[in-house]
TORPAMI-557465 format. One record per residue (C-alpha): x, y, z. Coordinates in Angstrom, 3 decimals, padded with zeros to 6 digits. Layout:
<recs>
{{X Y Z}} ...
</recs>
This chain:
<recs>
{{094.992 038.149 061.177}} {{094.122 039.515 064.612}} {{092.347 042.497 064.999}} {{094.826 045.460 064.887}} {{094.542 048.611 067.526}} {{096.428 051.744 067.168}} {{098.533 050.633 070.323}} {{099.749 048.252 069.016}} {{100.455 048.889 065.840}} {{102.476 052.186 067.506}} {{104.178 049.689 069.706}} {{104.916 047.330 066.934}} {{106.104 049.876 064.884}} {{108.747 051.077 067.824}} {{110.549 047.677 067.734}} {{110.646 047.248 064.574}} {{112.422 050.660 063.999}} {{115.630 049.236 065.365}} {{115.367 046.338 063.103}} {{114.264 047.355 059.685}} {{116.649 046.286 056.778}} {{117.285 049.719 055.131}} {{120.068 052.213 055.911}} {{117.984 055.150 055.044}} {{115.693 054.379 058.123}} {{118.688 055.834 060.249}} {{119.698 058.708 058.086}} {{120.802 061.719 059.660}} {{118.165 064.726 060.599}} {{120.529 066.950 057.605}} {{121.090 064.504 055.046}} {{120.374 064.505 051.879}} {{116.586 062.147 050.943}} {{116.582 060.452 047.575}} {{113.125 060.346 046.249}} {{111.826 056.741 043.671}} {{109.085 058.118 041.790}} {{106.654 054.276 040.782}} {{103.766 055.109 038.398}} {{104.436 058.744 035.877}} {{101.430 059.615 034.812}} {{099.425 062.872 035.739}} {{099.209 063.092 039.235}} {{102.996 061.734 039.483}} {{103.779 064.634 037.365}} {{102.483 066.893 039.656}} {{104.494 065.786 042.410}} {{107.560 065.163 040.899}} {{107.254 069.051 039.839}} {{106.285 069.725 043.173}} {{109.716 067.767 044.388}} {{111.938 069.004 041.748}} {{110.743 072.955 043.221}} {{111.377 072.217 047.015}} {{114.709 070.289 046.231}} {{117.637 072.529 047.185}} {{115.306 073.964 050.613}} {{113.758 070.092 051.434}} {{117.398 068.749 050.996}} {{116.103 065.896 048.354}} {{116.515 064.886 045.291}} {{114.730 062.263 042.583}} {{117.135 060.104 041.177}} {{114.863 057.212 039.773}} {{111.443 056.737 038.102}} {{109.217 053.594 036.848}} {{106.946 053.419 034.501}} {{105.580 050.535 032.028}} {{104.975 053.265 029.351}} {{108.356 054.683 027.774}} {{106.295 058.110 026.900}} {{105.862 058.861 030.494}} {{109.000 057.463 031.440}} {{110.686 059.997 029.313}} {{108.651 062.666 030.121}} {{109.628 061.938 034.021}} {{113.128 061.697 033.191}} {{112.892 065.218 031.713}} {{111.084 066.468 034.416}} {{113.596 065.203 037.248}} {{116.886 063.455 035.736}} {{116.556 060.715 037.062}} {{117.397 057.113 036.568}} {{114.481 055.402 034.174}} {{113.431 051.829 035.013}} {{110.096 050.008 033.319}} {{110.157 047.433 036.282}} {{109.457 049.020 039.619}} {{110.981 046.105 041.190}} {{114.635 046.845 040.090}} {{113.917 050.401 041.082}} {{113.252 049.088 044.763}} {{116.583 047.415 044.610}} {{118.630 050.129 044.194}} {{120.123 051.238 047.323}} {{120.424 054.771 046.940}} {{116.903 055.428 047.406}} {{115.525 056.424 050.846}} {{111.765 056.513 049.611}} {{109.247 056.139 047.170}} {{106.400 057.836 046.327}} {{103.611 054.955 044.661}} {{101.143 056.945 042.314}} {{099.666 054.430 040.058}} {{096.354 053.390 039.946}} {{094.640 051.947 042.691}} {{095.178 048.289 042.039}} {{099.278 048.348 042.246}} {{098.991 050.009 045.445}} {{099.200 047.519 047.566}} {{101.811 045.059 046.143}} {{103.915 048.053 045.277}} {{103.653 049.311 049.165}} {{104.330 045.979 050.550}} {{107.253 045.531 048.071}} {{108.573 049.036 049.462}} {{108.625 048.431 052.839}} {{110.246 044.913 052.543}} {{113.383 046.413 050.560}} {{113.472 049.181 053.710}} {{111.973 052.274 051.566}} {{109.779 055.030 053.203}} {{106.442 055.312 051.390}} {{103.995 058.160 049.823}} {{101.280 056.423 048.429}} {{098.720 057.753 046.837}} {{095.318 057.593 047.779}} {{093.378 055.733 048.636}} {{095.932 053.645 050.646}} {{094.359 049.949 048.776}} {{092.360 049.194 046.320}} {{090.330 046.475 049.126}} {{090.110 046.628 052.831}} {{092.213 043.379 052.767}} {{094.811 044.850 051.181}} {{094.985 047.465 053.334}} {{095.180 044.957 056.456}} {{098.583 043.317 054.715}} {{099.767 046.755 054.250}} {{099.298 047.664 058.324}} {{100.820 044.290 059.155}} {{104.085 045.060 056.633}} {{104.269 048.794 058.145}} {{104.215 047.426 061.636}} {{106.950 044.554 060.693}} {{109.400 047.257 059.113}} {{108.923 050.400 060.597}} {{108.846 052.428 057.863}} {{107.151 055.881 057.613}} {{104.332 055.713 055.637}} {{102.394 058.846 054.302}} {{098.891 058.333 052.444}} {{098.456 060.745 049.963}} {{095.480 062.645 051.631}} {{096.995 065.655 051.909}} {{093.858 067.382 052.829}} {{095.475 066.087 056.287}} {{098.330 068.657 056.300}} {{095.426 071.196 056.845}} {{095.117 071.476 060.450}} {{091.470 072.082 060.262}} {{090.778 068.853 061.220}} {{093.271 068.235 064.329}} {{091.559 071.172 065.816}} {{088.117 070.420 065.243}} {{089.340 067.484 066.994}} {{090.358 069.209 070.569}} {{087.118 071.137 070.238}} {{085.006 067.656 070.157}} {{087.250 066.397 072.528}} {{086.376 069.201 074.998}} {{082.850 068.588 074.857}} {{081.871 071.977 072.337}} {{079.797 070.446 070.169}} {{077.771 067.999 072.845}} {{077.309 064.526 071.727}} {{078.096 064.249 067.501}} {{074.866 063.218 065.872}} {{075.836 063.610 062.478}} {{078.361 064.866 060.167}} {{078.226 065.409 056.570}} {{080.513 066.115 053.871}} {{080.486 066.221 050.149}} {{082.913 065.978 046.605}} {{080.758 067.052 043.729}} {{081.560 067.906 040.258}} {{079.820 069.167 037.274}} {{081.912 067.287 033.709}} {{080.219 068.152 029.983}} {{080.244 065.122 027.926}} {{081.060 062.634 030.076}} {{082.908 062.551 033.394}} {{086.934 061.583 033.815}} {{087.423 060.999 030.379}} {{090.616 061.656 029.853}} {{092.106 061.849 026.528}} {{093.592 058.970 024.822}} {{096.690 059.804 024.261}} {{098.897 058.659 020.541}} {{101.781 056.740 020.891}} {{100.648 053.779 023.345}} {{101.497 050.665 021.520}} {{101.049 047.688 023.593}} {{103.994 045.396 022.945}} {{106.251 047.784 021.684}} {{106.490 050.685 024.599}} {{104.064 050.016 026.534}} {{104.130 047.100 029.044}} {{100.010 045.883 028.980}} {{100.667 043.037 031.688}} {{102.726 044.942 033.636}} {{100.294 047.464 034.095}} {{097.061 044.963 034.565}} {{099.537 043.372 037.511}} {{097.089 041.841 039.956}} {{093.995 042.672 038.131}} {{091.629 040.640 035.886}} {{093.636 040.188 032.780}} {{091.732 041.684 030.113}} {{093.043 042.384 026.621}} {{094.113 045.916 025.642}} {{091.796 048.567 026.227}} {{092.932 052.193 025.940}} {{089.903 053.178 027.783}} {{091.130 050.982 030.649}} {{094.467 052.702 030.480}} {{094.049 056.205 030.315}} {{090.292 055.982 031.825}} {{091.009 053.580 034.767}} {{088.461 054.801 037.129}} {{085.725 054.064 035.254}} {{086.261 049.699 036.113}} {{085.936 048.274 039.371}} {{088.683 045.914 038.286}} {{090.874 049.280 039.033}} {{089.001 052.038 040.816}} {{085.829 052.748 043.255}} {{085.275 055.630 041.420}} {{083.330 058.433 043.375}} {{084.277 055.873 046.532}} {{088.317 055.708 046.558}} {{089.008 058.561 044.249}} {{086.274 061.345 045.527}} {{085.100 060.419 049.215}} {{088.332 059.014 050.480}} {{089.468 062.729 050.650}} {{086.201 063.660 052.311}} {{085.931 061.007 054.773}} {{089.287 060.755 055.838}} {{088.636 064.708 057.391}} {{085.421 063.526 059.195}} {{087.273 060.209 060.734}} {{089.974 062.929 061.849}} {{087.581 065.349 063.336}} {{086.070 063.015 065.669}} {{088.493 060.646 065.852}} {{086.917 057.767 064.668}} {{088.110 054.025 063.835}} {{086.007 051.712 061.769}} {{081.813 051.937 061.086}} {{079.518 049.739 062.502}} {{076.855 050.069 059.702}} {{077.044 051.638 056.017}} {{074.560 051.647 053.213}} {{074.841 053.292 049.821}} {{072.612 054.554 046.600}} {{073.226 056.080 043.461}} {{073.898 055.318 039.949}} {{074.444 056.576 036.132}} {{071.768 059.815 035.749}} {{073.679 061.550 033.367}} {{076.416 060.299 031.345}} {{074.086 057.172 030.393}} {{076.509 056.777 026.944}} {{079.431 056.627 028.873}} {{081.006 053.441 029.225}} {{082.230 053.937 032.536}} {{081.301 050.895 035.099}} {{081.219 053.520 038.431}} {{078.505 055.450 038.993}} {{078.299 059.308 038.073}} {{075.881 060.095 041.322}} {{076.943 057.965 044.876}} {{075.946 058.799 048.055}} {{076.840 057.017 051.590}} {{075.475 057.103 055.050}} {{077.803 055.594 057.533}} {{077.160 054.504 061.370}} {{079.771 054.645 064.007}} {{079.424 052.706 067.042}} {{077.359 055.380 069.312}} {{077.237 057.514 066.768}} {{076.961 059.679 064.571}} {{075.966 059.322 060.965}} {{077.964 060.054 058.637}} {{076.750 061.312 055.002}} {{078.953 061.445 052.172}} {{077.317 062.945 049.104}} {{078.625 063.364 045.510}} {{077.292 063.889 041.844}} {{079.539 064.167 038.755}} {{076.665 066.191 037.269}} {{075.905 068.997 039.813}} {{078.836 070.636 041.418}} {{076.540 072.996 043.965}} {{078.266 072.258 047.483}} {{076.990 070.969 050.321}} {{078.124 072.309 053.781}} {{081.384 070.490 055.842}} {{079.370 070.121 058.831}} {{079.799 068.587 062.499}} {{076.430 068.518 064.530}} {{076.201 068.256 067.435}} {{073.632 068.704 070.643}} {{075.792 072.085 071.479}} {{076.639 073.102 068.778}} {{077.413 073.162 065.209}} {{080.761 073.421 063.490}} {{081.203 074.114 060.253}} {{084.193 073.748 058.083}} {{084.760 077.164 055.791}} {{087.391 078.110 053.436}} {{089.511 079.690 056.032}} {{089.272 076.975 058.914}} {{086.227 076.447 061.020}} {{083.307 078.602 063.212}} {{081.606 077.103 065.759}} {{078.012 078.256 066.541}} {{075.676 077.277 069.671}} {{072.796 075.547 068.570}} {{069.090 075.944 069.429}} {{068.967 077.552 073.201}} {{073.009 076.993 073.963}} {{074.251 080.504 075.061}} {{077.762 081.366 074.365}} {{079.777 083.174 071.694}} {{080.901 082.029 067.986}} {{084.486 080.382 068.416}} {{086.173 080.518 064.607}} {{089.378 078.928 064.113}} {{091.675 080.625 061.140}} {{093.535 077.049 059.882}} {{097.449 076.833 059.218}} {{098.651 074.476 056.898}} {{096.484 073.527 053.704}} {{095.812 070.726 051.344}} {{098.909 070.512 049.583}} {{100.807 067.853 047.979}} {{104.307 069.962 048.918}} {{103.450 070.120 052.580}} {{102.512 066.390 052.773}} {{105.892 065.105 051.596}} {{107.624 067.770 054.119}} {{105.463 066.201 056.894}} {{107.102 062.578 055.465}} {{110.448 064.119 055.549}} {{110.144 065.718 058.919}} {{108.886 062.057 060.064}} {{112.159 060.509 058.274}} {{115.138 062.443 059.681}} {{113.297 063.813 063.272}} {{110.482 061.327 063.538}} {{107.431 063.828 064.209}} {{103.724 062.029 063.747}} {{102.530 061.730 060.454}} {{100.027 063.442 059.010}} {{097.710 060.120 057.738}} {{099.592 057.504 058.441}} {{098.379 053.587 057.791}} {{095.731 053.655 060.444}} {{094.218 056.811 058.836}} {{094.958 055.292 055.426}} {{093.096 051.738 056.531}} {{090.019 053.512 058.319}} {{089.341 055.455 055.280}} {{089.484 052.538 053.000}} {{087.578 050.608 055.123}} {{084.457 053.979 054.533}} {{084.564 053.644 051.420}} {{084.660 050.047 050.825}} {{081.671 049.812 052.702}} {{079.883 052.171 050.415}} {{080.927 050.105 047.357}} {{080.312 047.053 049.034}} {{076.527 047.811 049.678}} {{076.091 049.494 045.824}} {{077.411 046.586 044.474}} {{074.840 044.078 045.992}} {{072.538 046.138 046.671}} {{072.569 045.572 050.412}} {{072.779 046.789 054.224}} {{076.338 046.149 055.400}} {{078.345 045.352 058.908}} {{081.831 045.947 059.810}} {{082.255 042.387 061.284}} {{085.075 043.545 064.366}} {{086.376 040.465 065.514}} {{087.411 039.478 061.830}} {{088.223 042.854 060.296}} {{085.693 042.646 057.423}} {{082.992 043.545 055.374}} {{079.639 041.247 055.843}} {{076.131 041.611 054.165}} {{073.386 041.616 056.035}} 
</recs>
């Protein structure tokens, strides 16, 4: 596949606007959006309650949901009324749906996307945007063949924190961007996202176990790989895709950055040693960007003392706060404290308006696919270097991972 630039995947995308297969890519600014809900667990319940709250003022409504567990399938129905299916598939064939928010575990994301956007549906997908930075280069290329709008569920992005921080780099505030760091750290008693195994799952009789497994390893029935998927790699990056993706994502924003030249990563299993959990409960990355900076990612699932959101620079330092951002001159730099007081926020409800708004009047998005494959790519690079244990290279020319 060759190498991808924002141009032209922007140009790409144009054309292909005009050509896509689905009606609902030329629906009207005022009509009405109906909303596919694929994958019903608990952070699909959150949205579709989210959904089901702005329907009447958003214009929208959910009229289907998938899942390949008839408790949660219920449970969705309930929630929104609308039409159950167990195979997301016949879901994407129905033609009353104008988009589909994807918010199973990692591994589905990427058939499930590339599915979507063949049968002509818009797309919220969860984070992270693929489970493997080559998935997320077949879900650029299928984004730039249809044209569909496609939101990544970062929705730290509808904060506009980070778009500003942005114009002040830009500008030349900060000086030259040395480093930035950024954390995600929790503190869990017993052991660390383990969820409750819920009664009822019976694989066989309403639960669909290969369904579910889809493109993974096939594995017999685990309910600790169900309910407690981000403990495998088969499934989940853990801290990486479920943790830093958030993090990084803000940083790449910021300062407008593409792809690392450089990443290395440590960590490992300092508390929870009983837990059966393959991911690591402490991970930390340090990323290089071609002329700079570093970037430091650190996270424990033990210790949930923060670290400071910070851009340095040779000016100046900003610093991310609750509130938006202050800006103060560093070392001998004369000049006054700029602070920024942020609209928008991190919020699931404001994400899928920023989708809509993209549908009907087609304003930018928020963190589209580019966003969605540069933060995959941060990530993977972490992983890639815990996992052997080595120094890692974004190889350009190819788009990939190499070990060094």
């Amino acid at each position: 596949m060759d190498a991808i630039s924002r141009r032209g995947f922007l140009s790409g995308a144009a054309v292909a606007l005009t050509t896509a297969k689905s009606y609902s890519q030329i629906a009207g600014a005022g009509e009405r959006l109906r909303i596919g809900v694929i994958g019903c667990g608990g952070m699909a319940e959150g949205h579709m309650r989210a959904l089901m709250k702005m329907k009447e003022q958003a214009n929208i409504d959910v009229v289907a949901v998938c899942d390949v567990w008839e408790k949660r399938l219920e449970k969705a129905v309930e929630i929104t009324g609308g039409k159950p299916y167990k195979d997301y598939r016949h879901l994407l064939d129905d033609r009353n749906i104008d988009y589909v928010l994807i918010a199973t575990p990692e591994h589905w994301h990427c058939q499930m996307t590339i599915d979507a956007a063949e049968a002509g549906k818009h797309i919220y997908c969860e984070k992270p945007m693929t489970h493997t930075v080559e998935q997320a280069k077949k879900v650029v290329a299928q984004i730039k063949k249809t044209g569909v709008k496609m939101q990544v569920g970062v929705q730290g992005m509808s904060d506009d924190s980070y778009e500003s921080a942005f114009e002040q780099v830009k500008k030349g505030t900060l000086g030259k961007v040395v480093i930035a760091q950024i954390d995600y750290s929790r503190n869990h008693v017993g052991d660390f996202w383990a969820y409750p195994i819920e009664e009822g799952a019976e694989p066989g009789v309403n639960l669909d176990w290969k369904a579910w497994l889809g493109p993974a390893p096939k594995r017999p029935w685990d309910p600790n790989r169900f309910f407690r998927w981000r403990w495998f790699w088969d499934y989940s990056s853990g801290i990486a895709s479920d943790l830093f993706v958030h993090r990084v994502t803000r940083i790449i924003k910021s300062l407008g950055l593409t792809f690392p030249e450089r990443g290395a990563a440590c960590g490992g299993t300092w508390q929870f040693t009983e837990s059966k959990a393959e991911v690591p409960d402490t991970f930390n990355i340090l990323l290089d960007y071609p002329g700079g900076p570093t970037v430091i990612l650190v996270s424990s699932m033990a210790n949930d003392t923060p670290v400071e959101h910070v851009l340095r620079g040779h000016k100046a330092t900003l610093t991310f706060t609750s509130t938006g951002w202050v800006i103060r001159p560093q070392g001998k730099e004369k000049g006054q404290e700029i602070v920024h007081k942020k609209t928008g926020r991190e919020d699931i409800t404001l994400h899928h308006q920023n989708l809509m708004a993209a549908i009907r009047k087609n304003e930018p998005l928020k963190c589209d696919c580019m966003l969605g494959y540069y933060g995959v790519v941060a990530c993977a690079m972490g992983v890639e270097s815990f996992r052997k244990q080595k120094y890692v290279r974004w190889d350009k020319a190819r788009e990939r991972i190499v070990t060094t």
